[in-house]
N, C-alpha and C positions, 0 to 999 in steps of 0.2 A: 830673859832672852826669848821664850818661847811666845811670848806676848808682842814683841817686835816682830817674828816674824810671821805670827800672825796675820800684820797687817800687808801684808804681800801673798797671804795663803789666798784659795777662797775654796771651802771645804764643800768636798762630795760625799754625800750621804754613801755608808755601805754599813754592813756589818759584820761584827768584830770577829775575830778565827776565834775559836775553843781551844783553851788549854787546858793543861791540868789544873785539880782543883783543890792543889796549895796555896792558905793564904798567899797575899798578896807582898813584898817587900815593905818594909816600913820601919821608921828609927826603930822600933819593938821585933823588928823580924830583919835583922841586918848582917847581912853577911859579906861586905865591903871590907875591903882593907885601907884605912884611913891613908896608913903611912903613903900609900902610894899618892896621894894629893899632897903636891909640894907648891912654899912658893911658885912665884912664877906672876910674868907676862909674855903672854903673846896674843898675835897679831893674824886672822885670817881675811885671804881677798873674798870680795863677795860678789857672785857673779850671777849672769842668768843665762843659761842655755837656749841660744837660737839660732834651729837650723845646723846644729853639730857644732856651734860655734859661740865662744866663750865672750860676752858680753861684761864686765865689768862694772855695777851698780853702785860699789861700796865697800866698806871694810871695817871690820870692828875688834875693837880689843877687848880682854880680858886679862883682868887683875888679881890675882891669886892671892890672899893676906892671910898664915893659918896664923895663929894665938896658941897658947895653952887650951883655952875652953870654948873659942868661936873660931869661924873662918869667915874670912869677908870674900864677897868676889861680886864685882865690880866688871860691867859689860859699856863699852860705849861704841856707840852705831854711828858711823857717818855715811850719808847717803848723800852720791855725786849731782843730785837733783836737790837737793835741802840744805839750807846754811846751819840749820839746826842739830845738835846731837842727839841722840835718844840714850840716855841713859838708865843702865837696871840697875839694883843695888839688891846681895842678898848677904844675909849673914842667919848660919846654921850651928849649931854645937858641931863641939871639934870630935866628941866621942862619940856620937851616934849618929849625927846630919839631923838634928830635930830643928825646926825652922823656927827661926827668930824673931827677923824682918823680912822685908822685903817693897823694893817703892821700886816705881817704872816713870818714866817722865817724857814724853813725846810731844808730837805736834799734835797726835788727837787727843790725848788722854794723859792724866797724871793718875798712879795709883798710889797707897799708902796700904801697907797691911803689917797688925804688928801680933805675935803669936805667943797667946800662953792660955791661961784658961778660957778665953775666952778670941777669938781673932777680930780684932780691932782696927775702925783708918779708915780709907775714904776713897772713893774712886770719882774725878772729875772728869767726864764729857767734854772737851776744850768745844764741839762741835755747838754743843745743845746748850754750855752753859749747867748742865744740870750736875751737880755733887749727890752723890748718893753716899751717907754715912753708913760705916760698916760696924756691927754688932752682934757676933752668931757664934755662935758654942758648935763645935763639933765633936763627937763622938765616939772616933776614932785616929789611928796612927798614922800619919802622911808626913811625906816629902813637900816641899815646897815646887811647885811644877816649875820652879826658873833652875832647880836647882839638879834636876833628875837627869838633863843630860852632862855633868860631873860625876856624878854617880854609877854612871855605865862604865867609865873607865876603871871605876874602880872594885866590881865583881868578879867573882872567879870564874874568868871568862873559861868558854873551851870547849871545841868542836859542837856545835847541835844544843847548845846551851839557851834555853827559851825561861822566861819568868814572868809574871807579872808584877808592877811597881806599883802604888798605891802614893797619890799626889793630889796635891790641892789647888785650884786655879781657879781666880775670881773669873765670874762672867757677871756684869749687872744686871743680864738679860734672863740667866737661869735661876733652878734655885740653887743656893750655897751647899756645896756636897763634896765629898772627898770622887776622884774619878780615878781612872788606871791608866797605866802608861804599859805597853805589852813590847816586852822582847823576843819577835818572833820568829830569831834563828840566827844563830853565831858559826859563822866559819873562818879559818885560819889559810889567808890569800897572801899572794906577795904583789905588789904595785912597784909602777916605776912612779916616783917622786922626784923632781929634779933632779932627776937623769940617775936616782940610785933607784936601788931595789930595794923595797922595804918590806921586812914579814909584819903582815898587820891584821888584827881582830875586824872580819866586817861584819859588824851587829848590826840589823835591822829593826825597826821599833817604828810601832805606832802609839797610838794616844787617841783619848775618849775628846780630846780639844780641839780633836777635827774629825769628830766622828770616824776614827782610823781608819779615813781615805787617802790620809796624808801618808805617805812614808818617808821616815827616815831614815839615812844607811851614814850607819859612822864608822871612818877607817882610820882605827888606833894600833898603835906600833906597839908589840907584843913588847920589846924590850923597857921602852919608856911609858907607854900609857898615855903620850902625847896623842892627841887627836887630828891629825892627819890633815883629814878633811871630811866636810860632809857633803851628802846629797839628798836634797828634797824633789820629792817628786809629788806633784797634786795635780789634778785632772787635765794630764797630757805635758806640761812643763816642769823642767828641773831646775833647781837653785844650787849653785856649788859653792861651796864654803873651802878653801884651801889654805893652810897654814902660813907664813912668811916664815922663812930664817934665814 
């Protein structure tokens, strides 16, 4: 998912806040509570912010599948300008969120990456034509970068609560590296939601996959862990992501 929306970002160079200087999160450094990822589908609108005013571009779902020893989850993007879907696919271990697969498939780009000693699959350029085959050993503990915003809801959120996440995201353009994902400040807000009040966790987070100019703000409901809605913000425009039910 983070690679869809990418292609509607276009990132500002800045640099990244300091935090403390505990390892990073990662299957090896896990402090999630799994139980709270349940089945489930749902459904968020997908809008663009213009002029204080709510534009509607799209919508996309997610597919929640746990197992005994994997979890699938399954994102499809429909965009009101595209006849096409864009779909992600990941699937992570159920005890720890160690990364499995994962493939992306859009109008510009297909990915394939498959994860064990070695990260394997192929990334295809729809534009250029050019497949670039993948074969790289990595050296350390990560998350799969499609899979880190599931992962937020499931920490032990709470007041002032800040960490860093340690996540993998191909670029064909860099070199292949593990990057971070920074959660840089948790507070406990109430929102009105179709027309209720809801107490919900508003985590803000960046990431090394937009040089952390991007910001993210996700507002999850303290009781469910449902995610709400999100808000992207990148150089002066916002993206809102809101739940259906």
């Amino acid at each position: 998912m983070k690679k869809i929306l990418l292609i509607l970002l276009i990132a500002f160079g800045s640099s990244a806040p300091v935090f403390s200087q505990e390892p990073p999160l990662s299957p090896s450094n896990n402090p999630a509570n799994s139980k709270l990822l349940k089945p489930e589908t749902s459904e968020m609108n997908w809008f663009m912010i213009k002029d204080s005013v709510k534009v509607q571009i799209g919508k996309l779902q997610t597919q929640i599948e746990k197992k005994k020893n994997q979890i699938f989850i399954i994102t499809t993007v429909e965009m009101k300008q595209s006849s096409t879907k864009w779909i992600d696919s990941t699937i992570v271990e159920t005890q720890n969120f160690k990364p499995i697969y994962h493939s992306s498939y859009n109008q510009q780009r297909d990915m394939v990456l498959k994860f064990g000693k070695k990260i394997t699959g192929y990334y295809l350029d729809k534009q250029t034509k050019n497949k670039t085959l993948i074969s790289e050993e990595v050296h350390k503990s990560f998350f799969d970068s499609n899979f880190y915003p599931q992962l937020i809801r499931l920490l032990p959120l709470e007041d002032n609560y800040s960490t860093t996440i340690s996540i993998f995201d191909y670029n064909p353009t860099a070199k292949i590296d593990v990057i971070t994902a920074t959660i840089r400040n948790t507070k406990e807000v109430t929102i009105d939601f179709n027309g209720q009040k809801k107490s919900v966790w508003k985590v803000e987070t960046t990431d090394d996959i937009s040089n952390n100019s991007t910001l993210n703000t996700y507002y999850i409901e303290v009781s469910t862990r449902k995610v709400l809605k999100q808000e992207i913000d990148f150089g002066g425009r916002k993206i809102l992501m809101e739940l259906t039910e």
